[in-house]
C-alpha positions in Angstrom: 40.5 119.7 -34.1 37.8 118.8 -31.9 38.7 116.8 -28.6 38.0 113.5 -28.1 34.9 112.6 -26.1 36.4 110.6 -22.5 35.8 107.0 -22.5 36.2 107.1 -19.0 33.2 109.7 -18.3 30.7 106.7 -19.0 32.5 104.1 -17.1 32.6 106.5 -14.2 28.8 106.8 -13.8 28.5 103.3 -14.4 30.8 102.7 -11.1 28.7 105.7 -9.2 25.4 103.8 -10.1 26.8 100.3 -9.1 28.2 102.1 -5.7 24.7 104.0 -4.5 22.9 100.7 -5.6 25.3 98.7 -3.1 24.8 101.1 -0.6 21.4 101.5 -0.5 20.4 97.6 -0.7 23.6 97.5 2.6 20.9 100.4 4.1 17.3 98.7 3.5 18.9 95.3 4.5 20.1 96.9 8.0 16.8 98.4 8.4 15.0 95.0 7.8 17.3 93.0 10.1 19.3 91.2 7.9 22.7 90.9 7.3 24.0 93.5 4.8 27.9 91.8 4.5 26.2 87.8 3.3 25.9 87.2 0.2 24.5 83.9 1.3 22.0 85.0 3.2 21.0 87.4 0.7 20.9 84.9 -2.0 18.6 82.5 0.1 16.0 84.8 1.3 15.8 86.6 -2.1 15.2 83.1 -3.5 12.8 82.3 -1.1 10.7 84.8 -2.6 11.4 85.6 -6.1 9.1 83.1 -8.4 11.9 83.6 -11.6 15.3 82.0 -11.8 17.1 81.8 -8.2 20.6 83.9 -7.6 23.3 82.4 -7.2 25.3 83.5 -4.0 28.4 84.7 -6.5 25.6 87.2 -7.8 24.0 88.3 -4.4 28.1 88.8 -3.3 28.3 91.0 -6.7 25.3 92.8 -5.5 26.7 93.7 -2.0 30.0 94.7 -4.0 28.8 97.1 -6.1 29.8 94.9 -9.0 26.5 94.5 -10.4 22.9 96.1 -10.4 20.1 93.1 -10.9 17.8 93.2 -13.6 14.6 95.0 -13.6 12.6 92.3 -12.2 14.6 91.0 -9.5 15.2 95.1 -8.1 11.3 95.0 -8.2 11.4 91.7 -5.9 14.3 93.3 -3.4 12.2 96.2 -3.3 9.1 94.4 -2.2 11.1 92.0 0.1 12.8 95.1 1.9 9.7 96.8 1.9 11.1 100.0 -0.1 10.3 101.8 -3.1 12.5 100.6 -6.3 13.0 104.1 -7.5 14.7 104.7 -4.3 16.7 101.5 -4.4 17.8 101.3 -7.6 18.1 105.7 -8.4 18.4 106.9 -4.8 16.5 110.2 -4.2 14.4 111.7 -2.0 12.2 109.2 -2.0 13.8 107.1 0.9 13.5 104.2 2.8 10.0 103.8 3.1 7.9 100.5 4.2 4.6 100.7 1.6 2.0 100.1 3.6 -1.5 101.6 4.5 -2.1 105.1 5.7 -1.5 105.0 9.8 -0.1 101.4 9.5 3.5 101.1 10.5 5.2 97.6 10.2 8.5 97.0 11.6 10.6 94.7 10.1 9.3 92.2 12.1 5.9 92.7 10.6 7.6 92.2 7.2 9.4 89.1 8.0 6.5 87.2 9.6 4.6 89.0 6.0 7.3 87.0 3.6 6.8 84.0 5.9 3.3 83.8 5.9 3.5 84.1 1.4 5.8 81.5 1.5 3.2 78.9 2.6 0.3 76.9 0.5 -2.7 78.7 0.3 -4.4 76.0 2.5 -1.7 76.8 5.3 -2.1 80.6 4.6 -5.7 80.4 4.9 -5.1 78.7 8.2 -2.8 81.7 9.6 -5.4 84.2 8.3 -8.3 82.8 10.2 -5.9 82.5 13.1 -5.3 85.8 13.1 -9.0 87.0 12.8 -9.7 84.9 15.9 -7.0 86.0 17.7 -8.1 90.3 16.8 -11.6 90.0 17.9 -11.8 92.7 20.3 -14.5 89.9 22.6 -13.3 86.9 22.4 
């Protein structure tokens, strides 16, 4: 008689996958200066960037947990928030922690916050901060 296939093998990897994701969202949080134990925090900042359907806090805490992994589209908007590559957040790998940005540009999180705050503006405001910015570079002014 052949054995039974385990239930439990399945359930297992499911719980591995759920832990790595926690842990690695915990990780790029930390590295972007924001709190990795608030699910509140996490819920209102995601939300301030994520055009779809807002989190609830109950799912960010579920998130932090390991209880749940988001769907596609809202890993793909963490990812971009945290300035990481979603491979690496949702699979892990040797990928890493890495900011995407240009070749020989290197933004700190500060860079990426003032980044998210600047796309949360009208495009008239954002304009504004863009032509504040080229007058405040010019190497002669």
């Amino acid at each position: 008689m052949a054995p039974l296939p385990d239930k439990d093998c399945g359930l297992v990897k499911i719980s591995q996958e759920r832990e790595g994701f926690k842990l690695r969202l915990q990780q790029a949080l930390r590295n972007a200066e924001y709190s990795a134990e608030s699910p509140t925090e996490l819920a209102r900042e995601f939300n301030a960037r994520f055009e779809g359907s807002p989190v609830t806090v109950h799912a960010a805490r579920k998130w932090l947990l390991g209880e749940a992994i988001p769907t596609q589209d809202k890993m793909r908007a963490l990812a971009a928030w945290l300035g990481v590559a979603v491979e690496w957040l949702r699979f892990g790998g040797d990928v890493g922690i890495q900011v995407k940005s240009s070749p020989g540009v290197d933004f700190n999180a500060e860079d990426r916050k003032l980044a998210a705050d600047v796309r949360l503006l009208s495009s008239q405001d954002q304009k504004i901060v863009r032509e504040i910015i080229r007058m405040l570079s010019r190497p002669n002014r």
